[in-house]
C-alpha positions, -999 to +999 in steps of 0.1 A: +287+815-130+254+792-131+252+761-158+221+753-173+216+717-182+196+718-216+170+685-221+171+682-261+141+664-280+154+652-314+190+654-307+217+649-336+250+646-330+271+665-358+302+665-372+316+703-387+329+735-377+310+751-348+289+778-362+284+814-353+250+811-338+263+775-317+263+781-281+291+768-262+291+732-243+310+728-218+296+693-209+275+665-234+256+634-218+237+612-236+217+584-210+211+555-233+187+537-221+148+525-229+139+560-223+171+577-241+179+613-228+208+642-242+214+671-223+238+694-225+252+717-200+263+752-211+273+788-189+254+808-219+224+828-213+212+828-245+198+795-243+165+797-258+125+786-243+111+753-244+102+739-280+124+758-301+156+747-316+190+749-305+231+742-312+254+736-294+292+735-305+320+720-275+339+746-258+371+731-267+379+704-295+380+664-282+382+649-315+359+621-307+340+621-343+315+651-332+320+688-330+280+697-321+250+686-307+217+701-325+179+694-312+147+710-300+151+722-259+131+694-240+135+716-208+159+736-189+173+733-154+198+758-138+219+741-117+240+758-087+274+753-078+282+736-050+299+753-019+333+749-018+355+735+009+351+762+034+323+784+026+290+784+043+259+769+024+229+798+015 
């Protein structure tokens, strides 16, 4: 399956009940720093182009005082599994 890591622009982190239109997240990172940065990494499809908004709800509950991550997609980046132990790089 291929990941997309999704830049968000405006990005809120939000407590609640994942919503029907949230698209799964398998992985949050936030880079805080001068230049702060949240992206979120996610095996939908449905992620949608650059400027428009977006939601994301965690694929499984963590109970660390958020359930989503909302915001505008900055840009996208699909991102390719490594080869495995074994298998000969493309």
């Amino acid at each position: 399956m291929m990941t997309t890591r999704v830049y968000l622009r405006a990005a809120r982190l939000l407590a609640g009940e994942p919503r029907a239109t949230d698209l799964p997240a398998e992985r949050v990172f936030i880079h805080a720093s001068q230049v702060p940065e949240v992206w979120v990494e996610t095996e939908s499809t449905a992620v949608p182009d650059r400027g428009r908004a977006v939601s994301f709800a965690l694929a499984w509950h963590m109970d660390i005082g958020f359930e989503r991550v909302a915001g505008t997609v900055e840009r996208k980046v699909q991102k390719r599994a490594a080869p495995t132990e074994g298998s000969t790089p493309r």
